[in-house]
C-alpha positions as CSV (number, residue, x, y, z in Angstrom):
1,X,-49.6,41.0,21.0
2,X,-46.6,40.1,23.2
3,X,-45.7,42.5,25.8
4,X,-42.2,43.9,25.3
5,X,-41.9,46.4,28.0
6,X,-39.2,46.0,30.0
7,X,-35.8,48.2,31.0
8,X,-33.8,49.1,27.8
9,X,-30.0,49.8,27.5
10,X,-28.1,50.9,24.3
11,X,-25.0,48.8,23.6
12,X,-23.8,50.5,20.1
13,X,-26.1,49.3,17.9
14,X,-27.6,46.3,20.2
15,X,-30.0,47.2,22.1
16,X,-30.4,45.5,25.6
17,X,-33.6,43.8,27.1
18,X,-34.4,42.9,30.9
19,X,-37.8,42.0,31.0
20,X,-38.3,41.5,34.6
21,X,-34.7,42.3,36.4
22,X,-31.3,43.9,35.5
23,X,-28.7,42.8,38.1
24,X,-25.1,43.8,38.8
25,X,-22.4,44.1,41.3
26,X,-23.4,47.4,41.6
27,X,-27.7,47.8,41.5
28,X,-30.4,45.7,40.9
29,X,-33.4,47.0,38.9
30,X,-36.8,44.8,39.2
31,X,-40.1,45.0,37.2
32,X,-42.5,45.7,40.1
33,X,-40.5,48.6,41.5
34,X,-39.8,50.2,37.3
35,X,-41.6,53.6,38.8
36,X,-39.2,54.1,41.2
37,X,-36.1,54.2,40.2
38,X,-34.3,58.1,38.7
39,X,-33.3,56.9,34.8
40,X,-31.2,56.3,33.7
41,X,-29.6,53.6,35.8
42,X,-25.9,52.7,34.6
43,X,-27.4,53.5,31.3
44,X,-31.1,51.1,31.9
45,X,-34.3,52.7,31.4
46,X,-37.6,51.2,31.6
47,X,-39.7,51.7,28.3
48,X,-43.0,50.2,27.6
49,X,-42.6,48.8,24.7
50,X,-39.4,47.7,22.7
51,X,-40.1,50.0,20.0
52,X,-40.4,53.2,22.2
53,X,-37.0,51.9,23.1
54,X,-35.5,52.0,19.5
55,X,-37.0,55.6,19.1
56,X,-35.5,56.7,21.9
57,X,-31.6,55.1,21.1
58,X,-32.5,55.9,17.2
59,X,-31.9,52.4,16.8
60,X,-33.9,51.0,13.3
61,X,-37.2,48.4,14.3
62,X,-36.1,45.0,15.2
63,X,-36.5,42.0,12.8
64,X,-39.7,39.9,13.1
């Protein structure tokens, strides 16, 4: 089983994936530190698995 966990952002219906970093202008989120950050993060959150991810944004399962 591949291991989709990973921060997570809503984008309408698109949902977002950062498996290791998320980087900006403005904040930089990385893997190893995922338990330390206060969620959400200009709208990132770290989930542990894509489809906790779609459950929490109500977004439908992704395509296989």
């Amino acid at each position: 089983m591949d291991d989709t966990s990973g921060f997570y952002k809503a984008d309408g219906e698109t949902l977002l994936f950062g498996p290791n970093f998320v980087e900006s202008r403005d904040y930089k989120l990385e893997r190893p530190k995922h338990g330390e950050y206060a969620y959400p993060v200009h709208g990132w959150y770290w989930f542990e698995s894509e489809a906790e991810a779609r459950e929490h944004f109500g977004l439908p399962a992704g395509q296989a």
